[in-house]
N, C-alpha and C positions, 0 to 999 in steps of 0.2 A: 117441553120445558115450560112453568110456569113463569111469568111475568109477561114483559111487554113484546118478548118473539116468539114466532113459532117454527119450529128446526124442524124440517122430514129432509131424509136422504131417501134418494132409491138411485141403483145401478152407476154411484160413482157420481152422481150429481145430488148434493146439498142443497135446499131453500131454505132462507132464511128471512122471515115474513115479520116486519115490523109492525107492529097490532098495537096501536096507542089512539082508538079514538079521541078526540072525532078528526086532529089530523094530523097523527101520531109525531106529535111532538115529544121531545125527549125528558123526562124526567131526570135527578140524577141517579135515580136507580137504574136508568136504562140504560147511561152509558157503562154501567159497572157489568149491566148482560149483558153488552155489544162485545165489551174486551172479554167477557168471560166464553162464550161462545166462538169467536170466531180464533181466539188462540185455543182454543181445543181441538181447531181439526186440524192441528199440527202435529196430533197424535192419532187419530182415526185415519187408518189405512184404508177404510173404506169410503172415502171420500177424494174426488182425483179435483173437482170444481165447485165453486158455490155463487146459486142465482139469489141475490139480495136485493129485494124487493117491500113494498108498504101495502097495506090491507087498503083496499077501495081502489079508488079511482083519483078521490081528491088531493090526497096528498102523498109521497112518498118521503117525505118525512117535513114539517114545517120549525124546522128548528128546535129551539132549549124551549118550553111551557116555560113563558116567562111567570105565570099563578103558582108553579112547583119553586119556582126561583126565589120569588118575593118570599115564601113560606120559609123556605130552605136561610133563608137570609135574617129572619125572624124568631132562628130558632138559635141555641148555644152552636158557637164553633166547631166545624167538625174535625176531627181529629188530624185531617192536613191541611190545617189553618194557616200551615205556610206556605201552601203550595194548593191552593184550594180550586185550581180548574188541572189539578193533576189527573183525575178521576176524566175529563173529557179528553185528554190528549191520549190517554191511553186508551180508549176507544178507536179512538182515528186511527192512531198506531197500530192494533192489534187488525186492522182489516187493510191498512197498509201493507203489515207485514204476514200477511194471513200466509201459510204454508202453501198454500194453492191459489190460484186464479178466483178473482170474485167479480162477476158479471152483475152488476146493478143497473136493475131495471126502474127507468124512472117511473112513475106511475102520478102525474099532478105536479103537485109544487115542489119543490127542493129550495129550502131557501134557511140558511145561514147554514146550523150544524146539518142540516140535511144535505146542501151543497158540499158542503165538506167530505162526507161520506160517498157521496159520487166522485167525488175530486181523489178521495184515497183508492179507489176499486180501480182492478186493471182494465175491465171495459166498460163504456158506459151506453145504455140501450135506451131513449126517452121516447114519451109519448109526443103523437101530434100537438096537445095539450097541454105539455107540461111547461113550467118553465123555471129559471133559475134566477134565486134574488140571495142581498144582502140586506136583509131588513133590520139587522141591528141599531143602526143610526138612528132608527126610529122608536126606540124601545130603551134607550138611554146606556146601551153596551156597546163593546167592540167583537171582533172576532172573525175568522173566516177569509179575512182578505187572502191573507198567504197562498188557501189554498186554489183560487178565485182566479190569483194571477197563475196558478200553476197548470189552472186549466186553458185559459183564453188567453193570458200576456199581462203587463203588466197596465196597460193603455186603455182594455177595455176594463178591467177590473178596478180600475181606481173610480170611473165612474160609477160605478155598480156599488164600492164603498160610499162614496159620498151624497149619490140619490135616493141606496134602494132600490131603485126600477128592477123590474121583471124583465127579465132576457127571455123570450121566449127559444122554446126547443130549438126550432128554427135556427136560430141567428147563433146560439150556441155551438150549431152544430159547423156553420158557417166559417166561427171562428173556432173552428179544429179542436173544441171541448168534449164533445158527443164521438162515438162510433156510429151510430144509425140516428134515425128519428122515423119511426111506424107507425101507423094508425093503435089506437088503442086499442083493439081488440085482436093485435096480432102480437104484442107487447110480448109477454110472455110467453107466449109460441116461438118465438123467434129469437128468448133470453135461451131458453131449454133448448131449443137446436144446437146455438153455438156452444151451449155447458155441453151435450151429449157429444158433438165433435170433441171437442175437448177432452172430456171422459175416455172415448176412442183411443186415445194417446198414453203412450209408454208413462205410468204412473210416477215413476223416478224420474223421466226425463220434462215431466211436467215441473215438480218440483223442486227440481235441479233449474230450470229456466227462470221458474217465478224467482229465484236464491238469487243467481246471476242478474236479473232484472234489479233485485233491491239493491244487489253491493255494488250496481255501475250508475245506476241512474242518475247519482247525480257528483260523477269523477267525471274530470278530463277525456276526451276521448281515446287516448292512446292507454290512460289506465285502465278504462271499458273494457277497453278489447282485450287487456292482457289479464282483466279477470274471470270474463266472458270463455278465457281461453283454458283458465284454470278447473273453470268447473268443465270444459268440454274433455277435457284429461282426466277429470273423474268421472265423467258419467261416462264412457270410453271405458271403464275397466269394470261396468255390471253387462251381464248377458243379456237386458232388455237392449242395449246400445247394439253389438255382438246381431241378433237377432233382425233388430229394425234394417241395419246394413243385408241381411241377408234378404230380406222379405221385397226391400228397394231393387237389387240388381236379379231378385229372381230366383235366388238357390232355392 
């Protein structure tokens, strides 16, 4: 696909490669391919998982290009002049609510929309190296806290609003934000393993879990479970379900 990602699937696993030298910061063309791309593998049956990832080493994504913004700002209103960071939410959203599992592999910096985009993914994989900031404050915007405290709490995340400072991987991980933290040159090798276990898995009951995941996450616990319960009563009535029972006790 031309623009700022590059899409290859093979054997039920997706990469989706953020490619915006020099540290692929987002333009707002980019957030229009981020929701356009990852709400399409809501339709691609051959796709069970996706490893989301940024080109290099330096950066896994460094936020809005505030130089695309200033210009963006300098031009006639665009046409959702009332609603005019709708185009970013809906990015978040569509890899939120991506039909399948999305493994983002940190790769460098992550800091403001880039932190966002780890913070929407169901797992997060970072480098020794990387680390996680809100550098908005410093650039005359807001943005990202929300998703900041959804990673870490609300405690560490306010200061992270109001300095800036870089959290390294580390401390991120510390504070229950990260799944792993690997040396960099195992990064990727070890986003693809867990996408390929993943892929492994009854492809209905993949996408039936991620489903279940979005509509509990954030209900009451007793409404969780009873909707946790609902999809287990439909995914209970396809023969991958039927089958997996059998393969489990043996038949």
């Amino acid at each position: 696909m031309a623009g700022d990602l590059r899409v290859s699937v093979q054997d039920g696993v997706a990469e989706v490669v953020l490619d915006r030298p020099p540290v692929n910061a987002l333009a707002r063309t980019t957030y229009h391919e981020i929701a356009e791309v990852f709400s399409a593998f809501g339709d691609r049956t051959d796709v069970s998982v996706v490893v989301f990832t940024g080109a290099g080493e330096r950066a896994f994504c460094a936020g809005r290009d505030i130089k695309d913004l200033a210009v963006e700002r300098s031009e006639p209103p665009p046409a959702d002049v009332g609603d005019p960071y709708r185009t970013t939410r809906e990015a978040f959203w569509a890899v939120r609510r991506c039909a399948v599992p999305v493994i983002c592999a940190v790769n460098g910096a992550a800091i403001g929309a880039g932190l966002a985009l780890a913070a929407v993914s169901d797992v997060v994989i970072a480098s020794e190296s990387s680390f996680f900031s809100l550098a908005e404050i410093d650039v005359g915007v807001l943005g990202a806290a929300s998703f900041a405290q959804w990673m870490v709490g609300p405690g560490r995340a306010r200061r992270m609003i109001y300095t800036g400072e870089r959290v390294p991987a580390q401390e991120m991980y510390r504070l229950g934000g990260l799944d792993s933290v690997v040396p960099q040159d195992r990064l990727l090798d070890d986003a693809r393993a867990l996408a390929k276990e993943i892929a492994g898995k009854s492809p209905i009951a993949i996408r039936m879990a991620k489903a279940s995941i979005l509509r509990s996450d954030t209900l009451p616990l007793e409404a969780a479970y009873r909707a946790e319960q609902d999809y287990t009563q439909h995914l209970s009535a396809y023969a991958d379900s039927e089958a997996a029972i059998a393969r489990f006790i043996g038949r």
